[in-house]
Backbone as XML, in Angstrom:
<?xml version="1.0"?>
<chain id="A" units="angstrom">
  <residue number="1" name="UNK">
    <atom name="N" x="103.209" y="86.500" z="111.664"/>
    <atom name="CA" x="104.626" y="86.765" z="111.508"/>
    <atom name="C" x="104.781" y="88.120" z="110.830"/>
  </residue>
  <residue number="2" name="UNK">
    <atom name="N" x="105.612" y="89.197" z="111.796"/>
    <atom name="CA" x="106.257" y="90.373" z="110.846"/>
    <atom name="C" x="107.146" y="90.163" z="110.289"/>
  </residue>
  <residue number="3" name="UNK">
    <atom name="N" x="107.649" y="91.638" z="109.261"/>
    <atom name="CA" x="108.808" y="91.327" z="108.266"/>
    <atom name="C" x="110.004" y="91.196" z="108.923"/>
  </residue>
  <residue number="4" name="UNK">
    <atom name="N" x="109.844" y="91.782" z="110.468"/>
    <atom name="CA" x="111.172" y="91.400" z="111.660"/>
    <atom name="C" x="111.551" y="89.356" z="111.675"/>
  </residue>
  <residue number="5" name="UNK">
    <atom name="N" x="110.468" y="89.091" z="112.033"/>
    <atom name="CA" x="110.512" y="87.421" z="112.304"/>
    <atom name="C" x="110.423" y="86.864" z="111.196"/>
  </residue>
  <residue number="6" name="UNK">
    <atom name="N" x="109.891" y="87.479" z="110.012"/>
    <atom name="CA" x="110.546" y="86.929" z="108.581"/>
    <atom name="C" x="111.817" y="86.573" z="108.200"/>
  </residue>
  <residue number="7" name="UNK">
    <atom name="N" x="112.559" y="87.742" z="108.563"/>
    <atom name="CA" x="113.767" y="88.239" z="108.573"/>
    <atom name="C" x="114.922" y="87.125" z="109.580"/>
  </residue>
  <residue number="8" name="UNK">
    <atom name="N" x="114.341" y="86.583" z="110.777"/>
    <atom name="CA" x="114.552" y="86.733" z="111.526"/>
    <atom name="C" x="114.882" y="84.528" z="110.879"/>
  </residue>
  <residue number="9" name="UNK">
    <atom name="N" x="113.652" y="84.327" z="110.818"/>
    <atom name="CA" x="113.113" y="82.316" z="110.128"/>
    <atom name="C" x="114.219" y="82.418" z="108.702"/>
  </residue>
  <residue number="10" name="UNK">
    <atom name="N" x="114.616" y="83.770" z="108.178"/>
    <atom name="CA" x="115.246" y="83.270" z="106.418"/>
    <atom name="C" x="116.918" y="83.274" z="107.260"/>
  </residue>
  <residue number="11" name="UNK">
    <atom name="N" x="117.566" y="84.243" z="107.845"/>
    <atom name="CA" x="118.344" y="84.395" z="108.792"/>
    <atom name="C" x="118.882" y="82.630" z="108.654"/>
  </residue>
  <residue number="12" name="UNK">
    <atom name="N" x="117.754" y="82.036" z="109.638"/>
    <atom name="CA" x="118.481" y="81.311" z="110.841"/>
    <atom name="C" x="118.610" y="80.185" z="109.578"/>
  </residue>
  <residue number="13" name="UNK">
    <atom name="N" x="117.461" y="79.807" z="108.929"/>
    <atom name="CA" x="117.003" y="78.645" z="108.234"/>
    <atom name="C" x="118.238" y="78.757" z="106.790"/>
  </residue>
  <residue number="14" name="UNK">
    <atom name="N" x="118.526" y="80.132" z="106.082"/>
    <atom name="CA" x="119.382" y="79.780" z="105.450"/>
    <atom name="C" x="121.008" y="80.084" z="105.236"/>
  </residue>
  <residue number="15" name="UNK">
    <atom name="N" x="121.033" y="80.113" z="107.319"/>
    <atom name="CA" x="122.726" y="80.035" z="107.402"/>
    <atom name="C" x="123.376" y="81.521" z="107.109"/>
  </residue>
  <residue number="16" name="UNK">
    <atom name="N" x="122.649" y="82.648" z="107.407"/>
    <atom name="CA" x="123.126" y="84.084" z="106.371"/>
    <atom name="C" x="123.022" y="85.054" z="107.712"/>
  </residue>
  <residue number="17" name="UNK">
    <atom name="N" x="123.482" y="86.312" z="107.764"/>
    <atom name="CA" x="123.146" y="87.282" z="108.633"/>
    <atom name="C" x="121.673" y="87.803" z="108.635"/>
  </residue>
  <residue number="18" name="UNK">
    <atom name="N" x="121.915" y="88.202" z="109.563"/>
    <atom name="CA" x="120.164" y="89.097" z="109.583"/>
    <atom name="C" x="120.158" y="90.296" z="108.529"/>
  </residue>
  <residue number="19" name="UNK">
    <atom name="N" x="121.388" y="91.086" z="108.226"/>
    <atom name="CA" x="121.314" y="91.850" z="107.347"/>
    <atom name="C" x="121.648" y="91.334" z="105.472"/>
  </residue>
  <residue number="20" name="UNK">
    <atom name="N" x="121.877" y="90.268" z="105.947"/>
    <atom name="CA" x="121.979" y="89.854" z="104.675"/>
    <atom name="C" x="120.461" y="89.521" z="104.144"/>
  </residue>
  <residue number="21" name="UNK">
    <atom name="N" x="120.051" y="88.563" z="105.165"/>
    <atom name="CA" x="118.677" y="88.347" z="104.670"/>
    <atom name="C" x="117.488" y="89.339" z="104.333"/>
  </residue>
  <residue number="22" name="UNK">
    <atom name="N" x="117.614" y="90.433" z="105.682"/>
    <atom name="CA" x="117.085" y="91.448" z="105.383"/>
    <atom name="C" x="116.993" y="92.011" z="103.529"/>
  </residue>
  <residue number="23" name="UNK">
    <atom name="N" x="118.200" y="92.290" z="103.266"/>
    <atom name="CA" x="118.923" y="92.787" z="101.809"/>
    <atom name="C" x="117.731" y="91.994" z="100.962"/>
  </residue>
  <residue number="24" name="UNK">
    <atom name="N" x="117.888" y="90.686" z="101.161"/>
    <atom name="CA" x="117.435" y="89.812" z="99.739"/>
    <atom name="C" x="115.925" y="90.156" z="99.942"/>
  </residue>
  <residue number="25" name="UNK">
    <atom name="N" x="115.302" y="89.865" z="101.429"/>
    <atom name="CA" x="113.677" y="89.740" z="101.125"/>
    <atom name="C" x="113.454" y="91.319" z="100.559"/>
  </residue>
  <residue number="26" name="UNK">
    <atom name="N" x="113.809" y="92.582" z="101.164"/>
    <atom name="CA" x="113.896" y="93.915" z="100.361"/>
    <atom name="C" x="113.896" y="93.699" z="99.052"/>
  </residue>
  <residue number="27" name="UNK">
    <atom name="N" x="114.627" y="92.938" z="98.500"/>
    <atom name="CA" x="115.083" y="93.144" z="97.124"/>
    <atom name="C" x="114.197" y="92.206" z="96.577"/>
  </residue>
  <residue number="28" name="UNK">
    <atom name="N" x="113.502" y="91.277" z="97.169"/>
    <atom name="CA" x="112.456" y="90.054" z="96.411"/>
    <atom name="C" x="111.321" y="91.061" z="96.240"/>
  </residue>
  <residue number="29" name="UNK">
    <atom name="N" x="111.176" y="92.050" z="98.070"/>
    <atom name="CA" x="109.880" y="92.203" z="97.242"/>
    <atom name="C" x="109.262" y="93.631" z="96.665"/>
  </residue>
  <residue number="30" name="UNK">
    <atom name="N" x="110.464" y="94.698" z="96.364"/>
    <atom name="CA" x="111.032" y="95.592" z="95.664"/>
    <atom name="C" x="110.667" y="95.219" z="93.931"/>
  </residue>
  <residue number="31" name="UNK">
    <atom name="N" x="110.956" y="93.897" z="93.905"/>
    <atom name="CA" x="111.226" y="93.519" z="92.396"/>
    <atom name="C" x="110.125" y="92.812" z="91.847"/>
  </residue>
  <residue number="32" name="UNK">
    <atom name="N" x="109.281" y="92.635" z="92.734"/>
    <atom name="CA" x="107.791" y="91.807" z="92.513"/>
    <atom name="C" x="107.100" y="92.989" z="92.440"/>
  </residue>
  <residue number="33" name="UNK">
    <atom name="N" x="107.127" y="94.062" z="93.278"/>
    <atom name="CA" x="106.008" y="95.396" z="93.307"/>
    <atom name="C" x="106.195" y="96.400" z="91.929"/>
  </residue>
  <residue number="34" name="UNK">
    <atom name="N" x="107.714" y="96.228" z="91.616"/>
    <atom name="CA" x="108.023" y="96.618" z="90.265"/>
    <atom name="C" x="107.272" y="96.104" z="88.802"/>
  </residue>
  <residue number="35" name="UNK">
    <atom name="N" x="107.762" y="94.547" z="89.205"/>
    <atom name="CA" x="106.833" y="93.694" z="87.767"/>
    <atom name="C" x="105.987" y="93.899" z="87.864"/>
  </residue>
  <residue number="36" name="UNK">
    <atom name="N" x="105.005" y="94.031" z="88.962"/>
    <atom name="CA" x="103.357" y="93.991" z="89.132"/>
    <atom name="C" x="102.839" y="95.221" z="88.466"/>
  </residue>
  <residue number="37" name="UNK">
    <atom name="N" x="103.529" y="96.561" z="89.239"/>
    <atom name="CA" x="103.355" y="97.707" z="88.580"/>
    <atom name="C" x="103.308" y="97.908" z="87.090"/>
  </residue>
  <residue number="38" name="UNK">
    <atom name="N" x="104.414" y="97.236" z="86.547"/>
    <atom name="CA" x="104.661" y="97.409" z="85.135"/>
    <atom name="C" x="103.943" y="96.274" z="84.384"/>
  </residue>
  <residue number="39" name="UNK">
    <atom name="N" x="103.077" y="95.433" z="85.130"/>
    <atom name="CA" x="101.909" y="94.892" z="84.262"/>
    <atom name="C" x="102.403" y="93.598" z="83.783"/>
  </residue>
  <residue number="40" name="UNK">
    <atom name="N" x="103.073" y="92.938" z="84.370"/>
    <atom name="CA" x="104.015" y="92.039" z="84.101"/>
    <atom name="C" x="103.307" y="91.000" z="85.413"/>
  </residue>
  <residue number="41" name="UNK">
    <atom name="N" x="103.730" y="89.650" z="85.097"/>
    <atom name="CA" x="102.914" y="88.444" z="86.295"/>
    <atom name="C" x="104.291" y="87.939" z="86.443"/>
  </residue>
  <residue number="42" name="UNK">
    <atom name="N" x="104.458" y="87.618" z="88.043"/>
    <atom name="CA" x="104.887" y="87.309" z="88.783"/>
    <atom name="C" x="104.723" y="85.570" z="89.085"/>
  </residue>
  <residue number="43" name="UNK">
    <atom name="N" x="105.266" y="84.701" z="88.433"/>
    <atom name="CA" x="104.895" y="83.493" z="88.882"/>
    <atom name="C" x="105.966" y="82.726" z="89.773"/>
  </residue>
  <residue number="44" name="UNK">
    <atom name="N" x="105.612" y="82.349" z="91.007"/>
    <atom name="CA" x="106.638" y="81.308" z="91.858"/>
    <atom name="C" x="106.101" y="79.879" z="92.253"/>
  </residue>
  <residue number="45" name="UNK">
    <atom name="N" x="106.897" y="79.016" z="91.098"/>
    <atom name="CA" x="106.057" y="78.002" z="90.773"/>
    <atom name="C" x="106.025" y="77.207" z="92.264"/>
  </residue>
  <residue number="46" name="UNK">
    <atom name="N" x="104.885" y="76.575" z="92.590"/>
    <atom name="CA" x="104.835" y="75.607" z="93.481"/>
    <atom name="C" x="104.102" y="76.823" z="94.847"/>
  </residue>
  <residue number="47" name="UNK">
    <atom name="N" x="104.994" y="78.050" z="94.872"/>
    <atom name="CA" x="104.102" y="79.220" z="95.948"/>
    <atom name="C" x="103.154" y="80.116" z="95.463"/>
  </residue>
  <residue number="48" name="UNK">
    <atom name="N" x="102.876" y="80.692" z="94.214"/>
    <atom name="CA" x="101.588" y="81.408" z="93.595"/>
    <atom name="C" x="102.242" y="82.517" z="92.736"/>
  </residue>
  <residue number="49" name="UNK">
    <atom name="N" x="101.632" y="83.048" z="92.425"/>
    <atom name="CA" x="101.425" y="84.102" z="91.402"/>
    <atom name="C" x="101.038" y="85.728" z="91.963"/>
  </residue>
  <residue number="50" name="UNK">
    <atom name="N" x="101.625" y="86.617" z="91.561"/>
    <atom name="CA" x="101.692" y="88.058" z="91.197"/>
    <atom name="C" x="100.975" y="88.767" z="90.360"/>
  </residue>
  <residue number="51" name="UNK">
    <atom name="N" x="99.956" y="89.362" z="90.391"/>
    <atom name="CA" x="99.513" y="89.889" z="89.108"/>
    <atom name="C" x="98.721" y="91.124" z="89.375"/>
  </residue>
  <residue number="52" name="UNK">
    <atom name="N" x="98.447" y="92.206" z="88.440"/>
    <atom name="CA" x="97.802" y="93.113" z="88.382"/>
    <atom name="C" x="96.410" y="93.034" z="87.809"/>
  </residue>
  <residue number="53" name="UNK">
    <atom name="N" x="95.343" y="93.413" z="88.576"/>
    <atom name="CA" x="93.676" y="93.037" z="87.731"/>
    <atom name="C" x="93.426" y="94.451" z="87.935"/>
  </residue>
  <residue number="54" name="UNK">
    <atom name="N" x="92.289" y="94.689" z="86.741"/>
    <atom name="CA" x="91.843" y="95.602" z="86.844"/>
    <atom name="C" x="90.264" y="95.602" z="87.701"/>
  </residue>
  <residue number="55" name="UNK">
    <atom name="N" x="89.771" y="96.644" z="88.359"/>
    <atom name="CA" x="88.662" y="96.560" z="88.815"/>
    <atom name="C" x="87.981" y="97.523" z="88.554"/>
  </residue>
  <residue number="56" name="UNK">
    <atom name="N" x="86.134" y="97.093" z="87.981"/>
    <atom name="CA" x="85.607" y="97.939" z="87.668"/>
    <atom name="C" x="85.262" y="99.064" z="88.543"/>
  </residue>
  <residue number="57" name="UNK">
    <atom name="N" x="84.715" y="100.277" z="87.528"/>
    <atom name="CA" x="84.162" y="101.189" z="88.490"/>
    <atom name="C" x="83.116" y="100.554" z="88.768"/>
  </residue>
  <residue number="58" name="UNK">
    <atom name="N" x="82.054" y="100.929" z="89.616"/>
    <atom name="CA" x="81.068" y="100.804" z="90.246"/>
    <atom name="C" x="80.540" y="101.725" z="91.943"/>
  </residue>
  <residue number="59" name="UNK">
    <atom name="N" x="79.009" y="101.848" z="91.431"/>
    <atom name="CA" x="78.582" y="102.040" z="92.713"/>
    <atom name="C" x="78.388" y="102.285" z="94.377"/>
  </residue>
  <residue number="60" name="UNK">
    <atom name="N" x="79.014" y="103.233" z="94.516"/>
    <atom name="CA" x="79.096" y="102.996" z="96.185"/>
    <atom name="C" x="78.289" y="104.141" z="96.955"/>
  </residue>
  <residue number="61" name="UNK">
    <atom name="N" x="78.385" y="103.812" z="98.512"/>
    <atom name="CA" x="77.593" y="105.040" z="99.137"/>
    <atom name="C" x="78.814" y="105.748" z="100.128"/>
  </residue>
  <residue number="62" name="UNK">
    <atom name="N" x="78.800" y="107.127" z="100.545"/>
    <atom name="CA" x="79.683" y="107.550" z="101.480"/>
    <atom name="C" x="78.928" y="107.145" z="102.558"/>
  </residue>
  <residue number="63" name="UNK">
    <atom name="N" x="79.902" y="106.925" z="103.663"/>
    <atom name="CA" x="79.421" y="106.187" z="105.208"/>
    <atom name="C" x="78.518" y="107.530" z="105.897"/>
  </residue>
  <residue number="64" name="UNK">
    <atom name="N" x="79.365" y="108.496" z="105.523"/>
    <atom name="CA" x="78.752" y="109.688" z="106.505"/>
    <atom name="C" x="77.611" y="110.086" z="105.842"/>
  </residue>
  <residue number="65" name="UNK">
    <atom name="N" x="77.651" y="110.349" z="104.552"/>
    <atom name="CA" x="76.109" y="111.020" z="104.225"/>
    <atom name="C" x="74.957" y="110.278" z="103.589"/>
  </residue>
  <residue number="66" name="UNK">
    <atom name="N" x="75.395" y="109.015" z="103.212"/>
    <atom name="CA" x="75.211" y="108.106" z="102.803"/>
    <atom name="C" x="74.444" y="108.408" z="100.833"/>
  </residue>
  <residue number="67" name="UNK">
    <atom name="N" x="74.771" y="109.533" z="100.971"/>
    <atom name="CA" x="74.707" y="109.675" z="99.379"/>
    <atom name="C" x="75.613" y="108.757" z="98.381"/>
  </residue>
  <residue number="68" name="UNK">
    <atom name="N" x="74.894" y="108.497" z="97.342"/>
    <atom name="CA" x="75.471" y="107.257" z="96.322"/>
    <atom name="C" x="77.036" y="108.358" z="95.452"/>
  </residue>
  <residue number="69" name="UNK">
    <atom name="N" x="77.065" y="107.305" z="95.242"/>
    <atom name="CA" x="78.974" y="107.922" z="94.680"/>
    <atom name="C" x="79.315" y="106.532" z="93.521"/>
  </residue>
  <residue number="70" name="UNK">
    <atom name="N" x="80.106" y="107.540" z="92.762"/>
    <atom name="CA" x="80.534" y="106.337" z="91.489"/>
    <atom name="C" x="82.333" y="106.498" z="92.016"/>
  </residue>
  <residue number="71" name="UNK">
    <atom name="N" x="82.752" y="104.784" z="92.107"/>
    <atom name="CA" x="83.924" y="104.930" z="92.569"/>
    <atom name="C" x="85.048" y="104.450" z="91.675"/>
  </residue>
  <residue number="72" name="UNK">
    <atom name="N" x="85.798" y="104.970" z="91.093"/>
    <atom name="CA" x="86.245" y="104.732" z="89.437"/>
    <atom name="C" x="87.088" y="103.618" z="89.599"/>
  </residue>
  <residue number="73" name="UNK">
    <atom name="N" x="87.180" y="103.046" z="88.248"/>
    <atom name="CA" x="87.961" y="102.164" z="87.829"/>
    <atom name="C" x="89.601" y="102.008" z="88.235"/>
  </residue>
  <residue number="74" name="UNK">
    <atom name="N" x="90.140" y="101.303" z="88.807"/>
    <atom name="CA" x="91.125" y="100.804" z="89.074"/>
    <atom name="C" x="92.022" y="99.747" z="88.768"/>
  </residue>
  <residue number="75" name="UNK">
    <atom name="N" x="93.206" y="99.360" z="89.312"/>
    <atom name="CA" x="94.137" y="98.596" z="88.889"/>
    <atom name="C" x="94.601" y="98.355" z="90.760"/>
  </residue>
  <residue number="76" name="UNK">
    <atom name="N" x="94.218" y="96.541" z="91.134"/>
    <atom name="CA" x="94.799" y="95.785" z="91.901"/>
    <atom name="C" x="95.772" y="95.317" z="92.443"/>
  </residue>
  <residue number="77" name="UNK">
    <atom name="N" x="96.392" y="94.619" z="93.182"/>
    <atom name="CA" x="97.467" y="93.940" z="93.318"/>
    <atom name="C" x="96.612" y="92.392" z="93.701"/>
  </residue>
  <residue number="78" name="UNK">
    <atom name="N" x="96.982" y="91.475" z="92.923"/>
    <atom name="CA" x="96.383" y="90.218" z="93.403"/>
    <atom name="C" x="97.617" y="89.366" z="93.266"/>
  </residue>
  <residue number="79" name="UNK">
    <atom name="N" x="97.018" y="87.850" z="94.565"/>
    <atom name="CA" x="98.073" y="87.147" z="94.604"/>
    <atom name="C" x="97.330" y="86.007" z="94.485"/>
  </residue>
  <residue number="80" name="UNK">
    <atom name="N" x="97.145" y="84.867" z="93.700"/>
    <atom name="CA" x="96.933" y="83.579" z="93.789"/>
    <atom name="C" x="97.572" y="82.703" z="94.130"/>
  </residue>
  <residue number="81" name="UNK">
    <atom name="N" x="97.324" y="81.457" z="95.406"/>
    <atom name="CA" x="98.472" y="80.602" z="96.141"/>
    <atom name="C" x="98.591" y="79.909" z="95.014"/>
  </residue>
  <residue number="82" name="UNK">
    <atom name="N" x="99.936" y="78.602" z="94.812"/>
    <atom name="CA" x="100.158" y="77.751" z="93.922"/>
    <atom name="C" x="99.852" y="76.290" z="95.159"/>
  </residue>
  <residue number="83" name="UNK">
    <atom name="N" x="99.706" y="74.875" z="93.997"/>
    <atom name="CA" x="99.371" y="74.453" z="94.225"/>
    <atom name="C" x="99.603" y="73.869" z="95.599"/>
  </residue>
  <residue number="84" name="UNK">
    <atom name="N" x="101.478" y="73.910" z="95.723"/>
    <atom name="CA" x="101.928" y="73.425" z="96.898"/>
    <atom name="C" x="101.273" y="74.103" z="98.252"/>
  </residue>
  <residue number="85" name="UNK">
    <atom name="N" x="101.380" y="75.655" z="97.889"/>
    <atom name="CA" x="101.246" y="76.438" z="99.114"/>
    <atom name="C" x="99.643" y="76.043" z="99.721"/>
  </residue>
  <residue number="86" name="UNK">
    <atom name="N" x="98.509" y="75.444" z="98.821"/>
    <atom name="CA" x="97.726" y="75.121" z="99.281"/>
    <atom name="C" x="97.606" y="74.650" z="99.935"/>
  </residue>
  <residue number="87" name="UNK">
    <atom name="N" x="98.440" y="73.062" z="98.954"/>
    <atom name="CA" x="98.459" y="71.885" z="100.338"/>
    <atom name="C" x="98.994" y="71.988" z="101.464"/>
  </residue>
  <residue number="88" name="UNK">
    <atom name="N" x="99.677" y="72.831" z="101.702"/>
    <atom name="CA" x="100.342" y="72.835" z="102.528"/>
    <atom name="C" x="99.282" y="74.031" z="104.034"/>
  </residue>
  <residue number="89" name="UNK">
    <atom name="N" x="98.881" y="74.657" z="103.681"/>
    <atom name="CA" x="97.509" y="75.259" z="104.487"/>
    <atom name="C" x="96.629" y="74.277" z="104.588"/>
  </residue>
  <residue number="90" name="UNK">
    <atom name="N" x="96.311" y="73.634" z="103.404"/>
    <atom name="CA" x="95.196" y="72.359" z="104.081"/>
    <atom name="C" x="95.410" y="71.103" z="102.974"/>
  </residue>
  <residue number="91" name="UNK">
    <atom name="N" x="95.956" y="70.698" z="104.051"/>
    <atom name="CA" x="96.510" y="69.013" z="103.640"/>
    <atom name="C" x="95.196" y="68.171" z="103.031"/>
  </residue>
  <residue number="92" name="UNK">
    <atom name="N" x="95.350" y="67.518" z="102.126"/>
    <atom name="CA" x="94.440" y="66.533" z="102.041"/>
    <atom name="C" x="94.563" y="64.942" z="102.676"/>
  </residue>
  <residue number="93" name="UNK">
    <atom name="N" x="93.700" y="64.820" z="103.027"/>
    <atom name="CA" x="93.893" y="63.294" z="104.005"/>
    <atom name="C" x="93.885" y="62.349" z="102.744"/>
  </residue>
</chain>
């Protein structure tokens, strides 16, 4: 699914225009990339979590010359599912 047919399932499912819906998912996820940025966690209970990790530097090789390279330390975007969204990808019998 693109952010068109996203747009397209919030639309129909919660009764609103396409530009309306459009507006809100913009603005959901405008305001999640904001908190994340600013180091702040994102929790949507029952669908998962938002958060920023840091990742070490470490070790790498370039493809082309294959000389070793140190590739510096960074800052992530991670998302952990919540519990529902699990079950809901894989049901338990």
């Amino acid at each position: 699914m693109n952010k068109g047919e996203l747009i397209n399932a919030v639309a129909s499912r919660a009764d609103v225009t396409k530009k309306q819906a459009e507006a809100v998912i913009n603005a959901t996820t405008e305001t999640i990339m904001e908190a994340v940025a600013g180091d702040d966690k994102v929790t949507l209970v029952g669908f998962g979590s938002f958060e920023a990790r840091d990742r070490k530097a470490r070790e790498g090789r370039n493809p082309k010359t294959r000389e070793k390279m140190i590739i510096p330390a960074t800052k992530v975007p991670a998302f952990s599912a919540g519990k529902d969204f699990k079950e809901k990808v894989a049901p338990k019998d």
